[in-house]
N, C-alpha and C positions, 0 to 999 in steps of 0.2 A: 596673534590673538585677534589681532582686527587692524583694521585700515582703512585711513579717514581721509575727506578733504577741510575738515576741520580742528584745526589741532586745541579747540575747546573739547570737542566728543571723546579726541584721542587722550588728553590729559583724566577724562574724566574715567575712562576706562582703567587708568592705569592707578587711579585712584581707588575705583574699586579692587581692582588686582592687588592692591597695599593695602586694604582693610583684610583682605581674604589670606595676609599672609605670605602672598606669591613672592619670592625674591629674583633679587637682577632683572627687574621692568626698563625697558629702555624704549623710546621713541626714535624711531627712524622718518627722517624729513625727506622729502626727495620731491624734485619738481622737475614738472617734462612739460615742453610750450610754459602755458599762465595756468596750468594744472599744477597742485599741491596732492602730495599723498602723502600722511601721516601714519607711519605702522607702528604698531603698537608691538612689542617681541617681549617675549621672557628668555633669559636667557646672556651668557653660555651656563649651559648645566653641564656638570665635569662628570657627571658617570646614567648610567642608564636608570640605577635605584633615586638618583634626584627627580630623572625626570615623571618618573613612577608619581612621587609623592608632589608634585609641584600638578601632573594632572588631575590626581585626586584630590586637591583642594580645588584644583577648577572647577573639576564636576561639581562638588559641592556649593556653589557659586551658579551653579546652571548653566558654566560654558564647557560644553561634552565633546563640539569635535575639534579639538585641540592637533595640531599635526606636527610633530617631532619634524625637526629639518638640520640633518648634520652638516655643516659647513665643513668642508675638507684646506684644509691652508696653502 
């Protein structure tokens, strides 16, 4: 959904993401050198009709390019 070097912006997203309804919001922390990156992910969504309806509360929210990323195990 987004990726910060602030993890006030990245909280704050995910804050909107949990008024709009969106489930399973998870921050991912990760740092390289004295660099911070904060990601902001929905997710895991367990069938393709979740993820249907988890972007259509995006859109509605005003976040439209959302990009599906299936992790293989």
């Amino acid at each position: 959904m987004g990726a910060f070097s602030s993890s006030e912006n990245a909280t704050q997203l995910q804050g909107k993401l949990s008024h709009a309804a969106i489930d399973a919001i998870r921050i991912q922390h990760a740092k390289k050198g004295n660099n911070q990156l904060y990601k902001v992910q929905v997710g895991p969504l367990h069938s393709e009709q979740q993820a249907k309806q988890e972007n259509e509360k995006l859109a509605q929210i005003g976040i439209s390019n959302a990009v599906l990323v299936i992790e293989k195990n």
